[in-house]
C-alpha positions in Angstrom: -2.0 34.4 16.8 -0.2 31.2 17.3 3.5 30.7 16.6 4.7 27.2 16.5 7.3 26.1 18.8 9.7 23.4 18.0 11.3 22.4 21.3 9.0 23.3 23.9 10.3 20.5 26.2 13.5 22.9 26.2 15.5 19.7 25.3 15.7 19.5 21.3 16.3 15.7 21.9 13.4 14.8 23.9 11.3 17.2 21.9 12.3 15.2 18.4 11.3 12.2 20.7 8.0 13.2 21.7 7.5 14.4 18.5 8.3 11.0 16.8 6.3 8.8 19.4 3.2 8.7 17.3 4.8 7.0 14.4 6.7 4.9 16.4 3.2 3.9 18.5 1.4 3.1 15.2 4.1 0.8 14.0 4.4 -0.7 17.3 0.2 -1.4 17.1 0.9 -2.8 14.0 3.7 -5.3 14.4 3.6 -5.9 18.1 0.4 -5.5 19.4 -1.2 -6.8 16.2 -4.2 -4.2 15.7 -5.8 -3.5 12.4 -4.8 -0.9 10.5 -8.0 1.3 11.3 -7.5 0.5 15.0 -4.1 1.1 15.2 -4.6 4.8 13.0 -7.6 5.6 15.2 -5.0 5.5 18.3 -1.9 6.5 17.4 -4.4 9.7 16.4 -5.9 10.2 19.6 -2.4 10.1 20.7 -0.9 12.7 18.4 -3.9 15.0 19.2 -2.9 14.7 23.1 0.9 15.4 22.0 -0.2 18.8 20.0 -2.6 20.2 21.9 -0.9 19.1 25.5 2.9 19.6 24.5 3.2 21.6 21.7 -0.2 24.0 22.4 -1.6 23.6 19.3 -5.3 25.3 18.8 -7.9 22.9 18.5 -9.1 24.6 15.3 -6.0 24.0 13.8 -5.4 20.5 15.1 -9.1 19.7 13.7 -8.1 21.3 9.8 -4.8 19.6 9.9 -7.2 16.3 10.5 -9.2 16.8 8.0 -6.2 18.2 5.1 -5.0 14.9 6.3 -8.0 12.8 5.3 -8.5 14.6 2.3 -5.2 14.5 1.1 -4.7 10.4 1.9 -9.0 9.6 0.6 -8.4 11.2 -2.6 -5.1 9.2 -4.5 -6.1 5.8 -2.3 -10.1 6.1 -3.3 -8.6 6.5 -7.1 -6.4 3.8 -6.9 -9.1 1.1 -5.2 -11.7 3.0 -7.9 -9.8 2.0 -10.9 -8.5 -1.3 -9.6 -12.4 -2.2 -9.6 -13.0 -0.7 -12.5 -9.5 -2.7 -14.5 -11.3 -5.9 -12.8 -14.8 -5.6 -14.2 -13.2 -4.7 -17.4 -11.1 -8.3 -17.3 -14.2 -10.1 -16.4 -16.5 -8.6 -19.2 -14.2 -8.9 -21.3 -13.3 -12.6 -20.4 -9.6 -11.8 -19.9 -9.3 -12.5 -16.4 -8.3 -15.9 -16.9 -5.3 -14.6 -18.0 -4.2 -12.1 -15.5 -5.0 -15.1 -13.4 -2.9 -17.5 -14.9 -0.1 -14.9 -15.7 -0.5 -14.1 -11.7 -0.1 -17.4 -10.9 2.8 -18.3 -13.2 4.9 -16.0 -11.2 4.6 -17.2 -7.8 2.5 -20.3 -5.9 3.1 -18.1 -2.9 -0.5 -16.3 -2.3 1.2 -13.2 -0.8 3.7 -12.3 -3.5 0.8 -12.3 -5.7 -1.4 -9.7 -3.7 2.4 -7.8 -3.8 2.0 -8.2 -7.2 -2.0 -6.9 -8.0 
């Protein structure tokens, strides 16, 4: 049986740290070293999976279910968002109302990327 350790450096401080690098790596793959999204989750995984099973002793059958809770948990509300975002769009376009989320879009804001904040 496993029991979870929460400073196994022995230095609560440098524990937190190590335990916080992967977040801090993806956002610095993002921003810094410019990678995709995909790119920059892909590493920052093959990272964290170092830190748990290397540091922190995680078994690999636990590290491989907390993978997959994880992509579960994320697939499901972001596949039903991008699901029914489609599904609002062919509804405008059918309906020939998309002319006027368009202009209504476009009324707010010339600037391209306050209207994707926006959709």
């Amino acid at each position: 049986m496993w029991s979870q350790t929460y400073d196994p450096l022995n230095a609560p401080v440098l524990s937190a740290l190590v335990a916080a690098s992967p977040i801090i790596l993806f956002l610095l793959c993002l921003t810094v070293f410019k990678l995709s999204g995909i790119k920059s989750a892909l590493i920052t995984l093959a990272v964290t999976l170092g830190i748990a099973l290397g540091v922190f002793h995680l078994p690999v059958t636990a590290a491989a279910g907390s993978i997959l809770y994880g992509f579960l948990s994320a697939f499901w509300p972001i596949g039903w968002i991008v699901l029914m975002a489609v599904w609002l769009y062919r509804i405008t376009v059918r309906s020939g109302k998309f002319a006027v989320v368009r202009a209504s879009v476009s009324s707010i804001s010339a600037d391209q990327r306050i209207q994707v904040l926006l959709i």
